[in-house]
Residue frames as a rotation matrix with the C-alpha (Angstrom) as fourth column:
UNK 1
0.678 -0.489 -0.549 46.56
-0.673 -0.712 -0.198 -6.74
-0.294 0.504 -0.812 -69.54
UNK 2
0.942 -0.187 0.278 48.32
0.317 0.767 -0.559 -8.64
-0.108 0.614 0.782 -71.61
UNK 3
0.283 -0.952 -0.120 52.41
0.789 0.160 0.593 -8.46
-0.545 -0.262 0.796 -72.04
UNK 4
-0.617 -0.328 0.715 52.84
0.662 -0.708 0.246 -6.39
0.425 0.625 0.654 -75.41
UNK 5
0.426 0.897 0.118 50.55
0.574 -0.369 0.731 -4.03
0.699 -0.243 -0.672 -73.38
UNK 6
0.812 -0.306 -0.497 52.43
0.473 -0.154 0.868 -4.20
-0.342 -0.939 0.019 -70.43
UNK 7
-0.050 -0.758 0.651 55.72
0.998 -0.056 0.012 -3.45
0.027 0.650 0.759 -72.88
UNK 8
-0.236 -0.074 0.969 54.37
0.704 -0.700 0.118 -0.68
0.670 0.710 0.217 -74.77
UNK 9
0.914 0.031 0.404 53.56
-0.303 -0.609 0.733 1.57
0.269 -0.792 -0.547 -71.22
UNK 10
0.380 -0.923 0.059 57.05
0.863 0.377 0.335 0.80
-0.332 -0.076 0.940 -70.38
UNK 11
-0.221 -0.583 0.781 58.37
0.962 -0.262 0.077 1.84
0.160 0.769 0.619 -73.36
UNK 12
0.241 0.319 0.917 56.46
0.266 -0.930 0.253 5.55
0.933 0.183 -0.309 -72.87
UNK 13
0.988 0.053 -0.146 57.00
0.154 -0.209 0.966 5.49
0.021 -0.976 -0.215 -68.50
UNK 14
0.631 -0.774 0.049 60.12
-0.468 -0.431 -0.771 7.32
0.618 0.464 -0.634 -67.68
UNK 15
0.227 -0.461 -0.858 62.86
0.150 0.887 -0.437 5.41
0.962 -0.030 0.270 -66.33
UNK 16
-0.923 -0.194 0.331 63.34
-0.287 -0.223 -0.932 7.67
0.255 -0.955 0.150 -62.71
UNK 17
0.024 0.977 0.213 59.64
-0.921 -0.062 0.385 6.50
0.389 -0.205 0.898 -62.49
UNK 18
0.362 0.254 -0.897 59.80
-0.322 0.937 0.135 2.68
0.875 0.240 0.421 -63.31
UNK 19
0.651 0.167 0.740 60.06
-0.724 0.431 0.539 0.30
-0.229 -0.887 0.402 -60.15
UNK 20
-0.226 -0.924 0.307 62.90
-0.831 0.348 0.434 -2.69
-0.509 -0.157 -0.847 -60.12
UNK 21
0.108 0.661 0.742 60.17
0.267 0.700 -0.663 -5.06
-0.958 0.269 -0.101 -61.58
UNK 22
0.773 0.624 -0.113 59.28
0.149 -0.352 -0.924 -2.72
-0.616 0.698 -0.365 -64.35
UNK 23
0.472 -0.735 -0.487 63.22
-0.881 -0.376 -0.287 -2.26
0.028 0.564 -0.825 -65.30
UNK 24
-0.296 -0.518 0.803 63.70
-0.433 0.822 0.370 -5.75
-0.851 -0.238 -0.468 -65.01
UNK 25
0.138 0.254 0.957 61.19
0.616 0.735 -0.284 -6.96
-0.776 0.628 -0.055 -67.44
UNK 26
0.975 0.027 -0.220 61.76
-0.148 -0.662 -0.735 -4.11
-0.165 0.749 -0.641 -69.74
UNK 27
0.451 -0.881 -0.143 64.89
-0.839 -0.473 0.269 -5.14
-0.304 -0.001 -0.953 -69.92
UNK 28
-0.388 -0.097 0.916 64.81
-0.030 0.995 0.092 -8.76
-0.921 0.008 -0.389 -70.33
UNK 29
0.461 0.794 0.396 62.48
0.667 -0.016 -0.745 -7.69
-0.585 0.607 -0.537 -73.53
UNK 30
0.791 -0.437 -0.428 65.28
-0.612 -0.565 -0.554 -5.73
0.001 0.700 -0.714 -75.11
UNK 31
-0.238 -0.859 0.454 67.97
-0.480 0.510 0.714 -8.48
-0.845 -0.048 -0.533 -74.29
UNK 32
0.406 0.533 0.742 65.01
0.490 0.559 -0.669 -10.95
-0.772 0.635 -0.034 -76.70
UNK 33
0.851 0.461 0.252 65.09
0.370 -0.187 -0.910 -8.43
-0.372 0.868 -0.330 -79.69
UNK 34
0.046 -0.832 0.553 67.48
0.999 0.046 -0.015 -9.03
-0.013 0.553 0.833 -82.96
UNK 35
-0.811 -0.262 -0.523 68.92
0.075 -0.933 0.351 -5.69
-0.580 0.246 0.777 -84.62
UNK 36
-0.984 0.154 0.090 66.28
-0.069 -0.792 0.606 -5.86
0.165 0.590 0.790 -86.69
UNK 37
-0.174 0.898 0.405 62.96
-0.749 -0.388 0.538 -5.61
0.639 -0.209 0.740 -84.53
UNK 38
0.484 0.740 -0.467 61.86
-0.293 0.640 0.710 -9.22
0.825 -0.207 0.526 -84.35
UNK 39
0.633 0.377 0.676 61.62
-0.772 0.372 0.515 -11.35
-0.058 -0.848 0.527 -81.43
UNK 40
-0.460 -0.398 -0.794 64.43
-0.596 0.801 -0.057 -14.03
0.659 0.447 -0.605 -80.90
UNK 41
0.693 0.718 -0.067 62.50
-0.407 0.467 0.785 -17.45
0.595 -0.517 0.615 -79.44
UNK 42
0.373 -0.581 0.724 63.93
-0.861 0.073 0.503 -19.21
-0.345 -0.811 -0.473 -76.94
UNK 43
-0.029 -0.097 -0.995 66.06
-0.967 0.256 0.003 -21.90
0.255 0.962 -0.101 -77.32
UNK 44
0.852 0.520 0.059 65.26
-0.456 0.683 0.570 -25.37
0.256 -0.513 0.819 -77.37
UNK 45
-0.333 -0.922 0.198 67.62
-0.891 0.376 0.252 -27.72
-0.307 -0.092 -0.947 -75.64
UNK 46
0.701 0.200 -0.685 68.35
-0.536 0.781 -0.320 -30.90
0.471 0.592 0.655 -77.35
UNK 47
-0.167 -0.344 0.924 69.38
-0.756 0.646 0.104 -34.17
-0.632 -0.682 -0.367 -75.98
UNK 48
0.036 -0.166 -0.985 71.03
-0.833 0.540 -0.122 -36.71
0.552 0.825 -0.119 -78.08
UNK 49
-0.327 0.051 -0.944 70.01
-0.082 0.993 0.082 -39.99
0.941 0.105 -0.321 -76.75
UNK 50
0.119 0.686 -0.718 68.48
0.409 0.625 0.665 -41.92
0.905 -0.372 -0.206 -73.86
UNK 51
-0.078 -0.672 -0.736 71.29
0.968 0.125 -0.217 -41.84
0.238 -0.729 0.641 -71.42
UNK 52
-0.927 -0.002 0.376 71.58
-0.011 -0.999 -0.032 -37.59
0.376 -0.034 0.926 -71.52
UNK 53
-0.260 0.806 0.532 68.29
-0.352 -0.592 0.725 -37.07
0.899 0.001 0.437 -71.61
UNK 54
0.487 0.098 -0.868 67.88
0.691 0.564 0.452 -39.70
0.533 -0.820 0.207 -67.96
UNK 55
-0.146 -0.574 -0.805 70.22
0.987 -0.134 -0.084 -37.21
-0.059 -0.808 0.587 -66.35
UNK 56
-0.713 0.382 0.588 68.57
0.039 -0.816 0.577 -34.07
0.700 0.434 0.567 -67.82
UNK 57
0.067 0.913 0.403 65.28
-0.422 -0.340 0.840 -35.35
0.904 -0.227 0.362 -66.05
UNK 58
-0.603 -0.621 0.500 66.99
-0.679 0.070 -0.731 -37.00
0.419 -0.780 -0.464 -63.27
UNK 59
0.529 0.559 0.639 65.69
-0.744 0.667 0.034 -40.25
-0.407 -0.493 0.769 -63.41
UNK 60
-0.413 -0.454 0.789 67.06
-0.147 0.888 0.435 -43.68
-0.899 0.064 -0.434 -64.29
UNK 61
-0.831 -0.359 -0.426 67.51
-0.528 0.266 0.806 -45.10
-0.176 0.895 -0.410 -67.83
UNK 62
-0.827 0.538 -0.162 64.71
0.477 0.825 0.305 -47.55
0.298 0.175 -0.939 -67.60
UNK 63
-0.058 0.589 -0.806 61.97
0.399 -0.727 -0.559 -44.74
-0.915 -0.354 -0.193 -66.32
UNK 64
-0.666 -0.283 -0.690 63.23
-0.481 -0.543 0.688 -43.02
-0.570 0.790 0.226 -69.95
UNK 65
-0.995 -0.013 -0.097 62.58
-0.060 0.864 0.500 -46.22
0.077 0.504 -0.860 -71.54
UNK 66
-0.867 0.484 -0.121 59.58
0.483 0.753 -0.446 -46.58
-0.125 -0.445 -0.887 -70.07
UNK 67
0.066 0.534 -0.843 57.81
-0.202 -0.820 -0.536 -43.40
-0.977 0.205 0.054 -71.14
UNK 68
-0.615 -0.085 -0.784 58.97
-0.776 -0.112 0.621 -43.69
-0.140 0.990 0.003 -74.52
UNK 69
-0.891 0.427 -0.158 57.23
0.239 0.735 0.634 -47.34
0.387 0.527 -0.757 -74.81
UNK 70
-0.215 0.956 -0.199 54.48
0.969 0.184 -0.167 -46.07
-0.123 -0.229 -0.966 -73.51
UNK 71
-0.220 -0.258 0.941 54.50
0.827 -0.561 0.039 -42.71
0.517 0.787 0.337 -75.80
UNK 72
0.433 0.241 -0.869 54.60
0.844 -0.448 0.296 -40.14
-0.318 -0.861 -0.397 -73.03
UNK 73
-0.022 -0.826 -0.563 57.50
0.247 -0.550 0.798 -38.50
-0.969 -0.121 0.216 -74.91
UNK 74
-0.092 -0.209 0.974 56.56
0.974 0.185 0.132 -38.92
-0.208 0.960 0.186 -78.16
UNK 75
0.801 0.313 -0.511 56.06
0.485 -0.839 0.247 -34.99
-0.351 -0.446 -0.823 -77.95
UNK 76
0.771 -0.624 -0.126 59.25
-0.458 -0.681 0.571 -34.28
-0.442 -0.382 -0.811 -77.31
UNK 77
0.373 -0.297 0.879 60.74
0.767 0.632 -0.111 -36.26
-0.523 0.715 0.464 -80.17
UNK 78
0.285 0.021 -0.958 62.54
-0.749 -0.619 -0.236 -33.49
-0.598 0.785 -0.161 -82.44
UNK 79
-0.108 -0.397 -0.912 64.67
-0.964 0.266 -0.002 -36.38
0.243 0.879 -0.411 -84.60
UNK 80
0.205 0.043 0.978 64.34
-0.521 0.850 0.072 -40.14
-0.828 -0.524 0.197 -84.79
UNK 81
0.626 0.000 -0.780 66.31
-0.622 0.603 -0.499 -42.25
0.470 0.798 0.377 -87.23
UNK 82
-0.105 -0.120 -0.987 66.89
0.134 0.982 -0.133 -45.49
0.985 -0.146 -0.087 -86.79
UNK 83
0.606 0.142 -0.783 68.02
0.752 0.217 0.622 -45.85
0.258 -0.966 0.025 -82.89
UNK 84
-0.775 -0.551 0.309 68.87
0.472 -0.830 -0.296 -42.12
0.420 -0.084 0.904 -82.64
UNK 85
0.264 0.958 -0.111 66.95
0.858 -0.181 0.481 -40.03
0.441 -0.222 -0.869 -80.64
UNK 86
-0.844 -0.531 0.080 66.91
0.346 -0.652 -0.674 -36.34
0.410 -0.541 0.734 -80.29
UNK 87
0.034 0.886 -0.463 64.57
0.999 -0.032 0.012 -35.14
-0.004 -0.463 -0.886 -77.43
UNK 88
-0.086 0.176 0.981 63.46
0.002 -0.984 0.177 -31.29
0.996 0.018 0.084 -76.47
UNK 89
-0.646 -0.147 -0.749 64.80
0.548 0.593 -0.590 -31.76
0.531 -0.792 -0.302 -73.34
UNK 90
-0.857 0.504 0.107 62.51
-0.465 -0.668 -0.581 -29.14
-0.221 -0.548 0.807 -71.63
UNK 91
-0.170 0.730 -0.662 59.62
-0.878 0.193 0.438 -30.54
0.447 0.656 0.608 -73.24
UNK 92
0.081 -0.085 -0.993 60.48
0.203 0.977 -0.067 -34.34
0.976 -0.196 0.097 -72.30
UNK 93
-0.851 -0.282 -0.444 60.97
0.389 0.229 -0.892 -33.15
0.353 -0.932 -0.085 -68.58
UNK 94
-0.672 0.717 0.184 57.78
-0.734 -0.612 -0.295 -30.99
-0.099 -0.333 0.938 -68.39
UNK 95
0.363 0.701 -0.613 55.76
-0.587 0.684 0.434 -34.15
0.724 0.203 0.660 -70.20
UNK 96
-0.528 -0.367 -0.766 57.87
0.403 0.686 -0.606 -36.75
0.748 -0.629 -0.214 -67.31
UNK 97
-0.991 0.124 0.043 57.33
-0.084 -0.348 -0.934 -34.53
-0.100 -0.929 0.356 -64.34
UNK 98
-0.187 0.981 -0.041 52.96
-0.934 -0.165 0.316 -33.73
0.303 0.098 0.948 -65.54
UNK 99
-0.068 -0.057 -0.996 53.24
-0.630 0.777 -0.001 -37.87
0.774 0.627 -0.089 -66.12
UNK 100
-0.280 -0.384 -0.880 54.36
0.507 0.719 -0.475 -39.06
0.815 -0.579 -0.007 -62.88
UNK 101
-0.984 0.175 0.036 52.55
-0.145 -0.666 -0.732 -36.54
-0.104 -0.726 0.680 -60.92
UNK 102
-0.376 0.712 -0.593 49.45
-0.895 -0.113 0.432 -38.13
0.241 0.693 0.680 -62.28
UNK 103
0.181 0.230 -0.956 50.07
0.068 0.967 0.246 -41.54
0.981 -0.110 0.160 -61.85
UNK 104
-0.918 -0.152 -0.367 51.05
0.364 0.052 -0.930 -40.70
0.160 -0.987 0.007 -57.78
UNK 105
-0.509 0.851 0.126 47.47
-0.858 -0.490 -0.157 -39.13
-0.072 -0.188 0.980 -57.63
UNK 106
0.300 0.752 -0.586 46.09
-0.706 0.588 0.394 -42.02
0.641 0.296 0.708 -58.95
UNK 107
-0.572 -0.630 -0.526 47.85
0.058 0.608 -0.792 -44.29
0.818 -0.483 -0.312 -56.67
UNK 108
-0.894 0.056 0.445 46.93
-0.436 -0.341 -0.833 -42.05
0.105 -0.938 0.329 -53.77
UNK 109
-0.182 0.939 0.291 43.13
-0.982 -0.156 -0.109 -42.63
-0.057 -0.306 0.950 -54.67
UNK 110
0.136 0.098 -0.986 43.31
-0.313 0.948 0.051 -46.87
0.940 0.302 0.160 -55.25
């Protein structure tokens, strides 16, 4: 069962009925939606340069560096002019964390 599934029984199940779960997410799914119907996405966070974005993913400046030259992040690039860089910080910490949880596996097995 898919979500908009799960929703739309919700929407019809009366509320002395629904469990703490079921009025949680049914709620969290009316917080999302504009006045008029649609869906608002989530937003992205943005990190304006190296330094931020090192203390976003809690790691050291040269770790940053070091993904970027070796295009781990290039993902998570939203702007790049000249030697500006905004990142999707969520994005740039999910691609770090996948990254370096990879290369300790490989370690483990050498």
């Amino acid at each position: 069962m898919d979500n908009r599934t799960a929703i739309k029984e919700l929407l019809h199940k009366p509320l002395w009925q629904m469990t703490g779960a079921e009025f949680v997410t049914l709620y969290t799914y009316a917080c999302t939606i504009n006045s008029d119907g649609t869906v608002e996405k989530p937003a992205i966070t943005q990190i304006n340069g190296v330094g931020p974005l090192a203390d976003y993913c809690v790691c050291s400046v040269s770790q940053i560096y070091k993904l970027l030259r070796e295009g781990v992040l290039d993902d998570a690039i939203i702007s790049r002019i000249g030697k500006r860089i905004v990142f999707n910080g969520d994005k740039a910490r999910e691609l770090a964390q996948a990254f370096m949880s990879h290369r300790i596996k490989e370690m483990k097995y050498e």
